[in-house]
C-alpha positions in Angstrom: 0.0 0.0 0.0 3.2 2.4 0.6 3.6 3.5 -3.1 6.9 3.3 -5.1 8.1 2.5 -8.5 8.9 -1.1 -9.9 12.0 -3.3 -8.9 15.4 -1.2 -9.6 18.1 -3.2 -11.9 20.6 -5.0 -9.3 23.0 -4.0 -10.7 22.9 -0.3 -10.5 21.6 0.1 -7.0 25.2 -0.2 -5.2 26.2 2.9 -7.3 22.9 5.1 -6.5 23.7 4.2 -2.9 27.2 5.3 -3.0 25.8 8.4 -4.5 23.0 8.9 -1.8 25.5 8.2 0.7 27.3 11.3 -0.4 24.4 13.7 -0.1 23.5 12.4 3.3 26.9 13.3 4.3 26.9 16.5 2.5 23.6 17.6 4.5 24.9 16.2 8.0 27.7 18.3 7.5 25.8 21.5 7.0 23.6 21.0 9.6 26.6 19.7 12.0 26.6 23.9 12.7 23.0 23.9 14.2 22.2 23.2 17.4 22.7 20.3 19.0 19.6 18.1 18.9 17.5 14.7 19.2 14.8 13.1 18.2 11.9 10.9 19.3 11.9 7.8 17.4 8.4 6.5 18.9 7.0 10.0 18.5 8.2 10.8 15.1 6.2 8.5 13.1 6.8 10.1 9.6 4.4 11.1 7.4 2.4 8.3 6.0 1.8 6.7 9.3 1.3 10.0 11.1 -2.4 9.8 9.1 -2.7 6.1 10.2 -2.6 6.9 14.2 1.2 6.5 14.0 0.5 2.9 13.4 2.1 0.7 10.4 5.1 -1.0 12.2 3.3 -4.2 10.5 4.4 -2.8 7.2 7.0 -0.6 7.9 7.9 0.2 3.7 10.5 2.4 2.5 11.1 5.1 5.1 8.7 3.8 7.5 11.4 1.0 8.3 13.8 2.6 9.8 11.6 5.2 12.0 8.8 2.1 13.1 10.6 -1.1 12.4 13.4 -1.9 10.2 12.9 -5.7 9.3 9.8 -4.1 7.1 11.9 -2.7 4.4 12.4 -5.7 2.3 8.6 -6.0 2.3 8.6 -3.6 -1.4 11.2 -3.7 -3.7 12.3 0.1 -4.1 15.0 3.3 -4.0 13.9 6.1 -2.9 15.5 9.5 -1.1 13.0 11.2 1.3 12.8 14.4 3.1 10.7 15.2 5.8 9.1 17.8 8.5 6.8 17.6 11.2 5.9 20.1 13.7 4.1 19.6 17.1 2.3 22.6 18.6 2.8 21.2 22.7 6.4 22.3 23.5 7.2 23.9 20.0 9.1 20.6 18.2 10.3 20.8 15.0 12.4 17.5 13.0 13.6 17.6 10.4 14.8 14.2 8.2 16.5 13.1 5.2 16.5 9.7 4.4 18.0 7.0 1.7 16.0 3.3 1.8 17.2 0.7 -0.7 15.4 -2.9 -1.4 16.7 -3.5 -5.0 19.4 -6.3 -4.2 18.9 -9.4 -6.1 18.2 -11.3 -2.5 15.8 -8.5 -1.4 18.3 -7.4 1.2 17.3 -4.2 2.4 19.5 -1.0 3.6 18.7 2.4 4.9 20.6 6.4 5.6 18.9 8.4 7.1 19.7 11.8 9.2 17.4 13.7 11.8 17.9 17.0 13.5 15.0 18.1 16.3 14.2 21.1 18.1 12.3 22.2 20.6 11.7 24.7 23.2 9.0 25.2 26.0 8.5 27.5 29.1 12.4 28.2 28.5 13.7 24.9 28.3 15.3 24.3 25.1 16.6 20.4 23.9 17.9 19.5 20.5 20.4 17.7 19.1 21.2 14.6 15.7 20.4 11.4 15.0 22.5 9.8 12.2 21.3 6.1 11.8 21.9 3.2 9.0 19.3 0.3 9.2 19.6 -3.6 7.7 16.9 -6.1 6.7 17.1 -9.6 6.1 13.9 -12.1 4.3 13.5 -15.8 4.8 11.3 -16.9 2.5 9.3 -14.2 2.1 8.0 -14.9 5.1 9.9 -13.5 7.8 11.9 -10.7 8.0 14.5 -9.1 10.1 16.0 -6.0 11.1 18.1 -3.6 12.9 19.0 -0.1 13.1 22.4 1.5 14.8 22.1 5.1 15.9 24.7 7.4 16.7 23.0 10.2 18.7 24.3 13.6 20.3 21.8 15.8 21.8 21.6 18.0 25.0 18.4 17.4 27.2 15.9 19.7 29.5 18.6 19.5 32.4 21.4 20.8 29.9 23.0 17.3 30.2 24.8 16.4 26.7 24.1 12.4 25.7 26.2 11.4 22.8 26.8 7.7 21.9 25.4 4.6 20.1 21.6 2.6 20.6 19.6 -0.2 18.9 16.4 -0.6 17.0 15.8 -4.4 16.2 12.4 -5.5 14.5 10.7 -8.7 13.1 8.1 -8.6 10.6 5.8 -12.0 9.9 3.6 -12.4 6.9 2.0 -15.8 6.8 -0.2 -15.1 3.8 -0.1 -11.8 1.8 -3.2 -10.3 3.2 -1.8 -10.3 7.1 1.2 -9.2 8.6 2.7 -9.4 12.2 5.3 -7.0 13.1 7.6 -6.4 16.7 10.1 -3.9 17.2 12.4 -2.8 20.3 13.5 0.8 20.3 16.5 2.7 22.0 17.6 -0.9 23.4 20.8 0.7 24.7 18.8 3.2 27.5 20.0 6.8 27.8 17.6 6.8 30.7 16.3 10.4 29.4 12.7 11.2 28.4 13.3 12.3 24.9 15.0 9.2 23.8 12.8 6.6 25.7 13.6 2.6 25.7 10.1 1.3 24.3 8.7 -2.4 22.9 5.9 -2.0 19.8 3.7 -4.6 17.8 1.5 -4.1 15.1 -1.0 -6.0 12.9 -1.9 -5.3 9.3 -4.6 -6.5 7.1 -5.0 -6.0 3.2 -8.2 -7.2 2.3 -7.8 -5.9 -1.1 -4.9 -4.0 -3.1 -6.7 -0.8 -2.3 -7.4 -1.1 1.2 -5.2 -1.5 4.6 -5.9 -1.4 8.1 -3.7 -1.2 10.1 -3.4 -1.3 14.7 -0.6 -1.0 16.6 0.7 -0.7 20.8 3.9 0.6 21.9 5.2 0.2 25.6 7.3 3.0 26.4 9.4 3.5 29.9 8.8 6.6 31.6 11.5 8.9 32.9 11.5 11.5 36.1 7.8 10.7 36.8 7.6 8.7 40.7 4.0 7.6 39.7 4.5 5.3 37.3 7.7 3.6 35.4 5.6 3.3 32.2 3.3 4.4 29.3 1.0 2.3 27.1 0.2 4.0 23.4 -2.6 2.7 20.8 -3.0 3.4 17.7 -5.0 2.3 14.3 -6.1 3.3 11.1 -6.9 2.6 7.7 -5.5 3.6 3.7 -7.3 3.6 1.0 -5.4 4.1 -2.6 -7.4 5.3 -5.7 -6.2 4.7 -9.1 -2.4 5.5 -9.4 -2.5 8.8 -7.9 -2.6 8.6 -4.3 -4.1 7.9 -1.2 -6.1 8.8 1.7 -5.5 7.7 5.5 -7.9 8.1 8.5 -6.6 6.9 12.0 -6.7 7.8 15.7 -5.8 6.2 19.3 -4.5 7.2 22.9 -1.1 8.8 24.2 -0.3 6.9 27.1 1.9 10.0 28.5 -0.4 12.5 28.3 -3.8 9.9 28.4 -5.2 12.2 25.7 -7.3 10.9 22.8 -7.0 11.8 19.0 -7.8 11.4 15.6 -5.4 11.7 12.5 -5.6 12.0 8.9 -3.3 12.4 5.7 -3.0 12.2 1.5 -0.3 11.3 -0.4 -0.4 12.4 -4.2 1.9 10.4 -6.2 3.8 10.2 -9.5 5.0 6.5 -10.4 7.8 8.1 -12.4 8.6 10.3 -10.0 7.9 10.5 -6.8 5.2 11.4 -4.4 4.1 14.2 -1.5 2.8 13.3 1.6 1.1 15.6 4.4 -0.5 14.0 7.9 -2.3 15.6 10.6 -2.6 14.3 14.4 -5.2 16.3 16.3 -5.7 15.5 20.3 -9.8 15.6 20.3 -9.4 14.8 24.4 -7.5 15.8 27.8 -6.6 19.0 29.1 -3.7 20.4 26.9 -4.4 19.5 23.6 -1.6 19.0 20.7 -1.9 19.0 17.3 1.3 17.7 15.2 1.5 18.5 11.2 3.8 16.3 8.9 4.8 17.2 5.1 7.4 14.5 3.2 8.7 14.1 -0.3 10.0 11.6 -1.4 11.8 10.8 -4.7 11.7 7.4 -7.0 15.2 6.4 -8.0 14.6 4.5 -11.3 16.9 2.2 -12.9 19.0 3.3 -15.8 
């Protein structure tokens, strides 16, 4: 349901990496003279799930993998280069993300770049910092698929204490028929014990009745920093996609924050060009609790074709 072009020749996709891999590092460079900064993996959905609830770790496609769960990027054969905002109106975050995600290989191995700056600053507390991550997925038989994610992150929290270092994503992604898939996911497994880059387990289910139609629900466990109340938060989430034709699609979602215990409904639209590439905007709106937060995605993302 995550649209992209056809397969990409073998044997040209180790040279459009090498190539992607130098305007990754070209960006991370220029923005290695912002602030420092972070960002919240299980927070920062991207896009296309943003309008699903922030659910689709079940079928975690192209960028999706490495932000929800990397074991789903063999799930499509594609290349593409993606670049990303999103915006969240409770504590004044912005991230940004660029992001390279290869599944050409002739084994369906799949590979991912991908850079993320955040910022954000509230009642005079200012955290930000980088994230500079490379993600691997392996399929058995079409059937199951793993995958992990290394991050390097260097960011300066609420307190003013800098965290710089190395953590883990691993994920494992199930289809036992082609309509249903299972997917499981560990985030942050190396623990900076510090809210913005929270350890957390997820799961997801999705269900493709027909090619024009996923739903998708997931949870997501997440431990729970300086709060003596409780050493934990439970998020759900669910939605569904529906494509039309070859030009897009539509997504309606919702579910519950288990930090703030607020409800809310989400929506997004993708409008797509098979040659070309596509643009993506999502909405989250809190529709419940007493400080309400709305969060407003906008992606790109390009189609590498073969030559």
């Amino acid at each position: 349901m995550n649209f992209g072009p056809g397969p990409v020749r073998p044997y040209y996709a180790p040279m459009l990496l090498r190539r992607t891999v130098g305007f990754l590092m070209a960006c991370a460079g220029i923005a290695g003279v912002c602030p420092k900064a972070l960002a919240d993996g299980t927070l920062f959905p991207g896009t296309r799930p943003l309008g699903t609830g922030g659910a689709m770790r079940a079928l975690a496609t192209g960028d999706s993998g490495p932000q929800l769960n990397p074991s789903g990027i063999s799930l499509m054969r594609t290349y593409q280069v993606e670049g990303a905002y999103q915006y969240g109106s409770t504590g004044g975050t912005h991230d940004g993300r660029i992001s390279a995600v290869d599944s050409t290989s002739a084994l369906n191995l799949g590979g991912a770049l991908n850079y993320t700056y955040h910022h954000q600053s509230a009642d005079g507390l200012t955290q930000s910092g980088h994230i500079i991550g490379g993600s691997l997925s392996f399929p058995f038989a079409e059937k199951v698929f793993l995958g992990g994610s290394a991050k390097y992150v260097h960011f300066t929290g609420a307190d003013s204490t800098v965290h710089s270092g190395f953590t883990y994503d691993a994920g494992l992604t199930v289809r036992p028929v082609t309509q249903l898939s299972i997917g499981a996911v560990g985030y942050n497994l190396r623990d900076f014990d510090d809210p913005s880059l929270p350890k957390g387990l997820g799961g997801g289910v999705a269900f493709v009745p027909m090619p024009t139609l996923l739903f998708v629900f997931d949870t997501v466990y997440e431990k729970v920093y300086n709060d003596a109340s409780r050493d934990s938060a439970q998020h759900y989430m669910g939605g569904a996609e529906f494509s039309f034709s070859s030009m897009g699609a539509i997504r309606l979602g919702g579910g519950r924050n288990g930090l703030t215990k607020n409800g809310y409904v989400s929506g997004g639209l993708s409008l797509l060009s098979a040659e070309i590439g596509a643009l993506d905007l999502g909405l989250r709106q809190d529709v419940s609790g007493a400080q309400k937060s709305t969060i407003f995605g906008i992606s790109g993302r390009l189609f590498v074709p073969g030559m």
